[in-house]
C-alpha positions as CSV (number, residue, x, y, z in Angstrom):
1,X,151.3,207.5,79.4
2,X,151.0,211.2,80.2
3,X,152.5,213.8,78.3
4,X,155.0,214.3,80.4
5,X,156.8,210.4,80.0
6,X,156.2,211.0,75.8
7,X,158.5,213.8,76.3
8,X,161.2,212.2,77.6
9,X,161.5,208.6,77.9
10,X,164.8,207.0,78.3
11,X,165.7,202.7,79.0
12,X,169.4,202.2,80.0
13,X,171.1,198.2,80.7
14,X,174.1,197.2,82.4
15,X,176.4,196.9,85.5
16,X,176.2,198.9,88.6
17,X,180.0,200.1,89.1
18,X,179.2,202.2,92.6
19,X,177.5,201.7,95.6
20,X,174.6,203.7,95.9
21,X,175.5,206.7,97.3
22,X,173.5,210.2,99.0
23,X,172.5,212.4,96.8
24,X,169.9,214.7,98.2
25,X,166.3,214.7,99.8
26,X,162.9,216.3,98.0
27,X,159.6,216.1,100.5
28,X,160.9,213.7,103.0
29,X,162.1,211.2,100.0
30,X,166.0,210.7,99.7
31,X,167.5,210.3,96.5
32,X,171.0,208.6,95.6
33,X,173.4,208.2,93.0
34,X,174.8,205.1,91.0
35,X,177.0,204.8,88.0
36,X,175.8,202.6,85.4
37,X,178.2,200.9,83.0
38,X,176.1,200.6,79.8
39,X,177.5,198.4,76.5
40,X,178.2,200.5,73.4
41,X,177.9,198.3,69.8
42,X,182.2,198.9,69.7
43,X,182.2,196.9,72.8
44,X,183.3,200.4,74.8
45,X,181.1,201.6,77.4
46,X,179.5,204.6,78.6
47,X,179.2,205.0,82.2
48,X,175.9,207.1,82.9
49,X,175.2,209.0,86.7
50,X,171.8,207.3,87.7
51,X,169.6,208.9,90.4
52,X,167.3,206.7,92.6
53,X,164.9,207.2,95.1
54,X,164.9,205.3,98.0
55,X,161.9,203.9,97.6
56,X,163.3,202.0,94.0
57,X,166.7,201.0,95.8
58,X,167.0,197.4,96.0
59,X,169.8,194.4,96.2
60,X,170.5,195.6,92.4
61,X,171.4,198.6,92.9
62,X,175.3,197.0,94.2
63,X,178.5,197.3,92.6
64,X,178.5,194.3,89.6
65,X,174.9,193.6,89.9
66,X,173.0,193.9,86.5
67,X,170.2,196.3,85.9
68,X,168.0,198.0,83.4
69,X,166.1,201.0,84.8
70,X,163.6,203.1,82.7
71,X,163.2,206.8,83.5
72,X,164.0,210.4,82.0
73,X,167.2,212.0,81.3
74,X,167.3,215.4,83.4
75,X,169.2,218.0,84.2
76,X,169.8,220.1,87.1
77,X,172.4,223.1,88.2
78,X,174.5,222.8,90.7
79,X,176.6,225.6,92.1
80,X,180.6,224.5,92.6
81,X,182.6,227.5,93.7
82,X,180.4,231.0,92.6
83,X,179.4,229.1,89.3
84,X,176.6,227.4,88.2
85,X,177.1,224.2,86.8
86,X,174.9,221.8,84.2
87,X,174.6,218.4,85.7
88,X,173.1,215.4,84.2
89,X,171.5,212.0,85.0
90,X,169.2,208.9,84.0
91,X,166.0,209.6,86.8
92,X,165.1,206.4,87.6
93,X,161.3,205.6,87.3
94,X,161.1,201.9,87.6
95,X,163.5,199.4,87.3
96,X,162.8,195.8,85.4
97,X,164.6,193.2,85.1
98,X,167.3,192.3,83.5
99,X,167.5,191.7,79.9
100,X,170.2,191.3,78.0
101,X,168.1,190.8,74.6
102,X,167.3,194.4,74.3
103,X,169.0,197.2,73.0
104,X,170.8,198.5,76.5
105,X,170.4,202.1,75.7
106,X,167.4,204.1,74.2
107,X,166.3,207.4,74.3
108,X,163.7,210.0,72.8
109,X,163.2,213.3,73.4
110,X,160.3,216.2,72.3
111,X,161.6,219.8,72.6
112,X,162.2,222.9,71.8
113,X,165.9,224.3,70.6
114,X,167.0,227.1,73.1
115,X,170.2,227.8,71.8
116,X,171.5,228.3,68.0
117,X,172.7,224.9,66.5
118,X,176.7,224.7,65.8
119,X,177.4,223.1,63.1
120,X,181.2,221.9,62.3
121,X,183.1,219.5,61.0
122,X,186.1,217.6,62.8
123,X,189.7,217.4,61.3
124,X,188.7,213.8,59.5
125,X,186.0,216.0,57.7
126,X,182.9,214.3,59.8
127,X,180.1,216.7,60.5
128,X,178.9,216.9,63.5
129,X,176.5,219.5,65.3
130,X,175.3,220.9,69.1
131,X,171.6,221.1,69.7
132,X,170.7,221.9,73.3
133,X,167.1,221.5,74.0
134,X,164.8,222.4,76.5
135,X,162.2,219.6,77.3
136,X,159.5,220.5,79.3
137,X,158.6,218.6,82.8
138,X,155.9,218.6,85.4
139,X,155.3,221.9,87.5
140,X,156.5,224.2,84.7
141,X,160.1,222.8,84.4
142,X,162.4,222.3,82.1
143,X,165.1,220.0,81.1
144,X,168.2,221.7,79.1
145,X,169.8,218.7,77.4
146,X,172.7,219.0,75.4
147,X,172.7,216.9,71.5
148,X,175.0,215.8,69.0
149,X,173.8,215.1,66.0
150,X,175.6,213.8,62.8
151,X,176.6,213.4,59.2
152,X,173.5,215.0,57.3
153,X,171.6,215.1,60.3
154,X,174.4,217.2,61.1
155,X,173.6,219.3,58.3
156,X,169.9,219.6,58.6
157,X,170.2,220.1,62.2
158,X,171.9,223.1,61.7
159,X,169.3,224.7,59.6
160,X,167.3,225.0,62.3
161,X,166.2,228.0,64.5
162,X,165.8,228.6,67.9
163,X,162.3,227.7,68.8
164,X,161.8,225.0,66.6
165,X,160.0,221.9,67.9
166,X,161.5,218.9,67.6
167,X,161.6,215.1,68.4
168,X,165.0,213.7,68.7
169,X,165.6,209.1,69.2
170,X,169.2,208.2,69.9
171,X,171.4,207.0,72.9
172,X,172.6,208.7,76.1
173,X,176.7,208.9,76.3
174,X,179.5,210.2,78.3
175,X,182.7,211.2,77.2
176,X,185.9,212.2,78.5
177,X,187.5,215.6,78.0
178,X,190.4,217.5,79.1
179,X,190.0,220.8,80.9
180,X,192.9,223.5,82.2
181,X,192.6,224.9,85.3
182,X,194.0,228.6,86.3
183,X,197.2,226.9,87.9
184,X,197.7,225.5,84.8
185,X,196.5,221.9,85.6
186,X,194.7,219.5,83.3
187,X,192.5,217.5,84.7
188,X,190.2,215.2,83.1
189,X,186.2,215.6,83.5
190,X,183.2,213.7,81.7
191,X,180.7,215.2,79.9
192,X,176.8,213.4,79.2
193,X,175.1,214.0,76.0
194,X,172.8,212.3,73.9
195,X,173.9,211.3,70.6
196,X,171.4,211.5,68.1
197,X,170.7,209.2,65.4
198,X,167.1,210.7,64.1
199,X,165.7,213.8,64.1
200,X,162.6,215.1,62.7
201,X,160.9,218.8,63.2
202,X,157.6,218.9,64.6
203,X,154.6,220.9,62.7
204,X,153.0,223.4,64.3
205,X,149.8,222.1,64.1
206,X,151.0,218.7,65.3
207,X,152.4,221.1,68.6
208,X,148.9,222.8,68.8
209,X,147.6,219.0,69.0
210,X,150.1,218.0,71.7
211,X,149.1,220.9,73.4
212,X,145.3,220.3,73.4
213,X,146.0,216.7,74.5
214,X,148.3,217.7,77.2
215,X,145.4,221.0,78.8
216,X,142.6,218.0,78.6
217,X,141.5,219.4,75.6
């Protein structure tokens, strides 16, 4: 597995609830979209934007068809109006079969945190903090993906300092917020996160390691 895939490695199960539809085209190679409804342990689900190439798009990939696809979580902007906008989807690398056995949604992530931790608590006095990290791609890119983490993860979470190298297991979620709009409006728009339930700081000379594996060292 390169370096690359150890970054960011991400397995999501469920139920295709959209026709695949057009996304965009890199190189000659069209990509679409599908929305994945994946089964939380409550029984509620998260519905998760997939992207495919056409080259992986096959009789699954159909409303109610079942599916597990294993890829990266990425992110890309997207300008609506004359802003800028942080989108984010499962990029779909293969896609396996079926199997309801395994746990339908797993995520890890290396990184580094690019923006100061906010640690808070909510009004039933459970902590809860925001770690966006940038997790480095292929051709000098980057991935900005936004974190919760919790209880004393919470905590220690928001000890930490931009820069600091990280690796971060959990499970990729959406969530439904409301948002006002100048004319006064409320309209209601999901957000995708991953929610984080280990987290552990990386030593600098296991990133000078990395490193040397990753240049062929």
């Amino acid at each position: 597995m390169t370096a690359n895939l150890q970054n960011n490695s991400v397995t999501i199960s469920g139920i295709v609830t959209t026709e695949p539809a057009y996304s965009h085209e890199i190189y000659g190679e069209k990509f679409y979209e599908v929305t994945l409804a994946v089964k939380r342990l409550s029984g509620m689900d998260d519905y998760l934007p997939i992207s495919v190439s056409e080259h992986l798009l096959s009789e699954v990939f159909h409303e109610g068809q079942m599916v597990t696809v294993a890829g990266q979580f990425r992110s890309y902007n997207k300008t609506v109006g004359d802003k800028s906008k942080l989108m984010l989807t499962v990029f779909a690398r293969d896609v396996l079969p079926f199997d309801e056995t395994i746990n339908p949604n797993t995520l890890e992530l290396t990184g580094y945190i690019c923006k100061p931790p906010i640690y808070r608590t909510t009004p039933f006095n459970r902590e809860i903090c925001d770690v966006l990290l940038a997790v480095n791609r292929q051709y000098n890119k980057s991935d900005y993906i936004p974190c919760i983490v919790w209880g004393r993860n919470a905590r220690f979470a928001g000890s930490l300092a931009v820069g600091e190298h990280i690796n971060v297991v959990g499970r990729v979620q959406s969530r439904n917020y409301q948002k006002k709009l100048p004319d006064e409006t409320v309209v209601t728009r999901t957000a995708y996160e991953v929610s984080v339930s280990k987290i552990t700081v990386i030593s600098e000379e296991e990133t000078l390691t990395s490193s040397a594996v990753q240049l062929g060292v």
